[in-house]
C-alpha positions as CSV (number, residue, x, y, z in Angstrom):
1,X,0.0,0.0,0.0
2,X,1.2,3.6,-0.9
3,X,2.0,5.3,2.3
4,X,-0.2,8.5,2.6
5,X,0.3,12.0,3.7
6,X,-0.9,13.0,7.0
7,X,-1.0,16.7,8.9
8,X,-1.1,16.3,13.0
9,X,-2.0,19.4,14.9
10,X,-2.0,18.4,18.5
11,X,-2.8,20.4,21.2
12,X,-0.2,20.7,22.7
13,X,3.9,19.9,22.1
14,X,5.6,16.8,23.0
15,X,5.5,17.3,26.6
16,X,1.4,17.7,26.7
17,X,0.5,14.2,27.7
18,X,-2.6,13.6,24.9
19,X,-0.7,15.1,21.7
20,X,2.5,12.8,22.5
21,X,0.4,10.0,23.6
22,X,-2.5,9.6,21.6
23,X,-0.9,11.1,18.8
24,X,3.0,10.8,17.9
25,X,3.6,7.6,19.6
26,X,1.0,6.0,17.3
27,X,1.9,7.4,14.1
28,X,5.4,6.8,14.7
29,X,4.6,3.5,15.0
30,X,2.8,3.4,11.8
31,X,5.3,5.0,9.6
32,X,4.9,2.4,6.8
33,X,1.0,3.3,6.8
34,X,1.9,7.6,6.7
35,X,4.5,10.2,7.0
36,X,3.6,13.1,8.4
37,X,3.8,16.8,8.9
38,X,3.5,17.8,12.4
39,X,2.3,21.2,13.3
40,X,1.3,21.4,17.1
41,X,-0.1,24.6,18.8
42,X,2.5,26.0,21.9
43,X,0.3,26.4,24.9
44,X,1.8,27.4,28.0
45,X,4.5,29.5,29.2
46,X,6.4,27.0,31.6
47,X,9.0,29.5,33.0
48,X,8.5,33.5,33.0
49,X,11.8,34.7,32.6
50,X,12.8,36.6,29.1
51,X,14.6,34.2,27.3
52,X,11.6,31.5,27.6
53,X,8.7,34.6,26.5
54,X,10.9,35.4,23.4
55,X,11.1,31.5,23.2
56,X,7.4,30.7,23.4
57,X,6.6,33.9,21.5
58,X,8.8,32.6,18.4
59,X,7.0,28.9,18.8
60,X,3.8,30.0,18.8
61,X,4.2,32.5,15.6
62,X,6.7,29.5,14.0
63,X,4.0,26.8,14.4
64,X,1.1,29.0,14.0
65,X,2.0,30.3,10.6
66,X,3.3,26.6,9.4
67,X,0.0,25.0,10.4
68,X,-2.0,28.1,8.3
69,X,0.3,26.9,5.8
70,X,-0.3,23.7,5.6
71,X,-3.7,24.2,5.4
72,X,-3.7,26.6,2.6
73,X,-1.5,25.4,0.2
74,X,-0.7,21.4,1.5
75,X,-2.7,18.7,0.3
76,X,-3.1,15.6,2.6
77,X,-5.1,12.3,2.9
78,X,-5.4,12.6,6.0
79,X,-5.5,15.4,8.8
80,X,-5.3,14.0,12.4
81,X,-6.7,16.9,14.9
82,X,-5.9,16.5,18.8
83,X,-8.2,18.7,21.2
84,X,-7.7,21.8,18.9
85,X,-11.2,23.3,17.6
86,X,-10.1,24.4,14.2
87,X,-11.6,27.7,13.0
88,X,-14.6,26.5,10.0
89,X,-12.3,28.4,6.9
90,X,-9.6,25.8,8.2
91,X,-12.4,23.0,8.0
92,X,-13.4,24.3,4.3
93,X,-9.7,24.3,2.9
94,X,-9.5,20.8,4.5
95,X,-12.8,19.7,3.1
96,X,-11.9,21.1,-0.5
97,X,-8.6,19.8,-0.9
98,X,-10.6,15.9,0.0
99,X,-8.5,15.1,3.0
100,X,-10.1,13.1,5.6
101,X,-10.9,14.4,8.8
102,X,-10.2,12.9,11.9
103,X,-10.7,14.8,15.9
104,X,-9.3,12.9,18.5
105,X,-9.7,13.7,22.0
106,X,-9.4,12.5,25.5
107,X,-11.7,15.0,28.1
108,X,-14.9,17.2,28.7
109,X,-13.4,19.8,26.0
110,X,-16.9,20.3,24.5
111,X,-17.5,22.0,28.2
112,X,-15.0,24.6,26.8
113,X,-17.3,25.7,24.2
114,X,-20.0,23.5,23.0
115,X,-20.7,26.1,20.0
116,X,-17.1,25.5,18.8
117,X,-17.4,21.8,19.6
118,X,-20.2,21.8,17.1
119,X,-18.8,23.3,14.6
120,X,-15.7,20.6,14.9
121,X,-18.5,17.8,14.4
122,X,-20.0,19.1,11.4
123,X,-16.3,18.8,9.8
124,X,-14.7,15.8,10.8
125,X,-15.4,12.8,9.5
126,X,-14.4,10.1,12.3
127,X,-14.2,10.8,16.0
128,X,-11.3,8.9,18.2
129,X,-12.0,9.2,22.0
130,X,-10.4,7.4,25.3
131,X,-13.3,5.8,27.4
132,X,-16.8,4.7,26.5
133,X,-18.4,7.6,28.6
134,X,-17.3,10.1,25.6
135,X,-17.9,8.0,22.9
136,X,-21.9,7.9,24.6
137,X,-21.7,11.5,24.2
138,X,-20.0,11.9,20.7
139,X,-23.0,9.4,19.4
140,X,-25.5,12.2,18.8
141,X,-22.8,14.1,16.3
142,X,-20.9,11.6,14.6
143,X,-21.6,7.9,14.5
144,X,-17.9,6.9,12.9
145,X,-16.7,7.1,16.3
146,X,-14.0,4.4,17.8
147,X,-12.8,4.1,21.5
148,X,-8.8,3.7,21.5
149,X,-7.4,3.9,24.9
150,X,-5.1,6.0,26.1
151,X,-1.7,3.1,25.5
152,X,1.1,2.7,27.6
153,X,4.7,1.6,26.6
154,X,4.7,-2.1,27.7
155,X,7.9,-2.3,26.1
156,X,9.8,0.3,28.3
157,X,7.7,0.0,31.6
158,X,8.4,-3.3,33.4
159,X,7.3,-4.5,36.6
160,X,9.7,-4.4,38.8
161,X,9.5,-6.9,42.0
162,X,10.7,-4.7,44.3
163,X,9.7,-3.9,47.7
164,X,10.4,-0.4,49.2
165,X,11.7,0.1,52.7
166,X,9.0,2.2,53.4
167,X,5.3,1.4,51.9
168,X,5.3,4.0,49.2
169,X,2.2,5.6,47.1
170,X,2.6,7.3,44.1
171,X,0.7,9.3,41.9
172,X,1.8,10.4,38.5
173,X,-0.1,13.7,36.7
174,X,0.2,17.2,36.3
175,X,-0.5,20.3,37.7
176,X,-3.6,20.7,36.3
177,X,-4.6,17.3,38.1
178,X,-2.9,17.9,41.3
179,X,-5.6,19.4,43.1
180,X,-7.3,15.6,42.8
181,X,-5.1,14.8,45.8
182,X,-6.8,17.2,47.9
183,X,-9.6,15.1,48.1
184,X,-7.9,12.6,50.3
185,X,-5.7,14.7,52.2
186,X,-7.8,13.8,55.2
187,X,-7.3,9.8,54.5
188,X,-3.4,10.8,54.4
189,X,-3.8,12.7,58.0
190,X,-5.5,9.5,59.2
191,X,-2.8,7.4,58.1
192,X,0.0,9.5,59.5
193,X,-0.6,7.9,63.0
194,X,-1.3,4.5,62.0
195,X,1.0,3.0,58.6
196,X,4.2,4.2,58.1
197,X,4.1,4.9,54.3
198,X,5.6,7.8,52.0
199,X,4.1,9.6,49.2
200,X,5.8,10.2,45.6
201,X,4.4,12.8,43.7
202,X,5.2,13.5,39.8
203,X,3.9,16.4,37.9
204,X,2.3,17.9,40.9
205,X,3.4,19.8,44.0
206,X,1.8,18.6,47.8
207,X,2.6,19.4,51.1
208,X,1.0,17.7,54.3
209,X,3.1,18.5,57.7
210,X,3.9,15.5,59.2
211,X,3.9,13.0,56.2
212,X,6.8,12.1,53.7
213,X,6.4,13.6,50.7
214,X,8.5,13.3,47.3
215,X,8.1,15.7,44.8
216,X,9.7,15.4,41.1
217,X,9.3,17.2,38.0
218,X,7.8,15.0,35.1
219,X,9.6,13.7,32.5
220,X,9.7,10.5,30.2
221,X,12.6,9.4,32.2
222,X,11.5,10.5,35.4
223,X,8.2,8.7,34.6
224,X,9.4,5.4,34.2
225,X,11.8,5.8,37.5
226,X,8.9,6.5,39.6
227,X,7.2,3.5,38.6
228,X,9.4,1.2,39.9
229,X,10.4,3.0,43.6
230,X,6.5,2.7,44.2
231,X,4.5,-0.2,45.8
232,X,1.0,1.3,44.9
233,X,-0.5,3.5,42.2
234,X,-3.5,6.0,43.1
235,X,-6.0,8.1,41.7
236,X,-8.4,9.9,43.5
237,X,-11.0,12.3,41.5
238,X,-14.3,14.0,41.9
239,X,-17.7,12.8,40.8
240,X,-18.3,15.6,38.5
241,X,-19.0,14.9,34.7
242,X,-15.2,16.3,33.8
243,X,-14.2,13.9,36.1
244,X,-16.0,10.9,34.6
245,X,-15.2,11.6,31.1
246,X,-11.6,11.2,32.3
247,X,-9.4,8.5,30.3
248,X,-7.5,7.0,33.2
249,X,-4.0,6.8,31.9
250,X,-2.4,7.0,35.1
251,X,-3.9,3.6,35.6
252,X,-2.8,2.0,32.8
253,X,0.7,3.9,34.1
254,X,0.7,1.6,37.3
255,X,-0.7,-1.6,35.4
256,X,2.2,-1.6,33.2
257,X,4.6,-1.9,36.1
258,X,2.9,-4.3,38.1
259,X,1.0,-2.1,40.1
260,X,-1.8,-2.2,42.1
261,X,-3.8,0.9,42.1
262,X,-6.2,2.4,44.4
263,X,-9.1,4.7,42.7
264,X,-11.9,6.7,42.9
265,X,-14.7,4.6,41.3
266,X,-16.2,7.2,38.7
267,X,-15.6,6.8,35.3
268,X,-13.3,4.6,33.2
269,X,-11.8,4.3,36.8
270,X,-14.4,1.3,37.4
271,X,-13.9,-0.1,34.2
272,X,-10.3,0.1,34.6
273,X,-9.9,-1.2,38.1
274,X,-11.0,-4.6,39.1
275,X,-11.8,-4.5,42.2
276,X,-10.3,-6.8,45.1
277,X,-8.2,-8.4,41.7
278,X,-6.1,-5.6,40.3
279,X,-6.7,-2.6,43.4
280,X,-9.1,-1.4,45.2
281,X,-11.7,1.2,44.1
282,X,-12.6,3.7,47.0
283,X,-15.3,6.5,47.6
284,X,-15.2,6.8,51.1
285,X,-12.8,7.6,53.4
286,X,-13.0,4.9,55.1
287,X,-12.9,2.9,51.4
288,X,-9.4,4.5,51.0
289,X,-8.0,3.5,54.7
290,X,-9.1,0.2,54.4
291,X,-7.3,-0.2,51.2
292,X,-4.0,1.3,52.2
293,X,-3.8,-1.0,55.2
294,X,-4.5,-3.9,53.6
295,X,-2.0,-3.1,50.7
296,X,0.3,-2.1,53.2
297,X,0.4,-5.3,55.4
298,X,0.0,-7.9,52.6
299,X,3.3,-7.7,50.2
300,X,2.0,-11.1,48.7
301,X,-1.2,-9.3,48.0
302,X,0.1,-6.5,46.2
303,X,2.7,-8.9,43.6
304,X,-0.8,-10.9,42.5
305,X,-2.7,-8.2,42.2
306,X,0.2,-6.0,40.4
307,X,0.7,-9.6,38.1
308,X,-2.7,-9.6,37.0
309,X,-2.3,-5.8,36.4
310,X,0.0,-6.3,34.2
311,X,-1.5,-8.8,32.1
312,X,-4.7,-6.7,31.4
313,X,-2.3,-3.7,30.1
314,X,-0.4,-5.7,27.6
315,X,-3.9,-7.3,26.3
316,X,-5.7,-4.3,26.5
317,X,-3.8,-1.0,27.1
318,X,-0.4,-1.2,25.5
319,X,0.8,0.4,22.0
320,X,0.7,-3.2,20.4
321,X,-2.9,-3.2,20.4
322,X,-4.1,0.2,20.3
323,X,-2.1,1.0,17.7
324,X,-3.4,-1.7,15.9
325,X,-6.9,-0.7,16.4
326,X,-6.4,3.2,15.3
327,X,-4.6,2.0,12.1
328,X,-7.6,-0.8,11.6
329,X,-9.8,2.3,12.0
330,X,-8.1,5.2,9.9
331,X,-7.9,2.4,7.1
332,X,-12.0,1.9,7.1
């Protein structure tokens, strides 16, 4: 098969979480399918000293002016949007050059602004989302829709059978997700008396007086290090609809490395999580103590459950089969 020409315009750059998962790793992957022209909106400023605003300021106008570009003059078979709502003379130069549309997105963005998000539907011509729960809600405005999960790199994240000195929790994210972990800030408190047990945080900032706390920057690297000085994987949320349309990567984060996670059970979360076989899904406070204890005290309990884990991702969560099911999708 002729390999095809493709435009990405993600989100976000390499370092925003859905444009490098959802998109580059894929189509990196499937580079005898397309090769493609990347063009990726610059979001946010991540340090606010002069040399980073002239950066940013060049990046944005740089990427900005090559996607307009693209559009305008490029002709492609297929262009692969991430979270972006296009303006509708972008759409039309797409639509009259015949490339084939495709949205792809992985949260509540219609809640941004659903006149946009309409205007994005009446365009594209198949819809890629991360759980179920948005694909229910996509139904109504395009029925070429396809759940592909979120993947995880099965290949470079390995369970590691190691047990650290102290019972340790992680929790990978950003700082837009952070403020998750204040709802169980009380369970921590609790626990402070009764489990000796550290906390590693990456991508977020916390502070608790009393209780060890970690904090790392993210990164790729710093990702996959995490993973294996932690005994348990969490991730609390709220049960509010931006929330349940969440896609639960950090789940399949923990899976990968033989994990057990502990989560709040909205969303994809109780899909994700089986409970009492792969973690522990938890509303209550009390739900979340009980949890922690019992992974705490049981190292035997957490290898099983972290095995089984594991075995789910690479069936159902890793690049090998998602991958395979975008590809099997674009090619419809």
């Amino acid at each position: 098969m002729k390999r095809r020409k493709a435009l990405l315009i993600t989100g976000g750059y390499r370092d925003q979480g859905g444009a490098r998962i959802r998109v580059l790793n894929h189509f990196d992957r499937m580079t005898g399918q397309f090769y493609y022209t990347w063009a990726p909106r610059i979001g946010i400023l991540k340090r606010d000293t002069f040399f980073e605003r002239v950066v940013f300021a060049f990046l944005k106008a740089w990427f900005t002016i090559k996607r307009n570009f693209c559009i305008l003059f490029v002709r492609y078979d297929l262009v692969y949007i991430q979270t972006m709502f296009l303006e509708k003379w972008q759409f039309e130069q797409l639509k009259q050059k015949g490339a084939i549309i495709c949205f792809d997105f992985d949260d509540a963005i219609y809640s941004y602004s659903k006149e946009e998000f309409e205007i994005v539907m009446q365009y594209v011509d198949k819809v890629i989302v991360a759980t179920p729960h948005l694909r229910d809600y996509i139904k109504p405005y395009n029925k070429a829709c396809r759940v592909v999960f979120s993947p995880v790199n099965t290949d470079i994240i390995l369970p590691l059978n190691r047990v650290q000195d102290v019972f340790t929790i992680g929790w990978i994210g950003s700082p837009w997700t952070a403020p998750y972990l204040k709802n169980i800030e009380p369970v921590f408190k609790k626990m402070s008396g009764k489990i000796p047990f550290k906390l590693l945080i990456v991508g977020g900032e916390m502070a608790l007086s009393g209780i060890d706390i970690e904090c790392i920057t993210w990164s790729e690297q710093a990702e996959v290090e995490a993973l294996g000085r932690i005994d348990i994987g969490i991730m609390p949320l709220s049960n509010d609809e931006w929330s349940r349309m969440k896609g639960g990567y950090k789940l399949y984060l923990y899976m990968a490395a033989g994990k057990p996670a502990v989560a709040s059970p909205y969303g994809i979360n109780a899909d994700i999580v089986i409970d009492g076989e792969t973690g522990f899904l938890a509303e209550t406070e009390k739900d979340w103590l009980s949890a922690f204890e019992k992974l705490q005290q049981d190292v035997a309990l957490r290898r099983e459950m972290g095995l089984k884990a594991r075995k789910i991702a690479e069936q159902k969560y890793s690049y090998n089969v998602c991958t395979k099911q975008l590809l099997e999708f674009l090619n419809e």
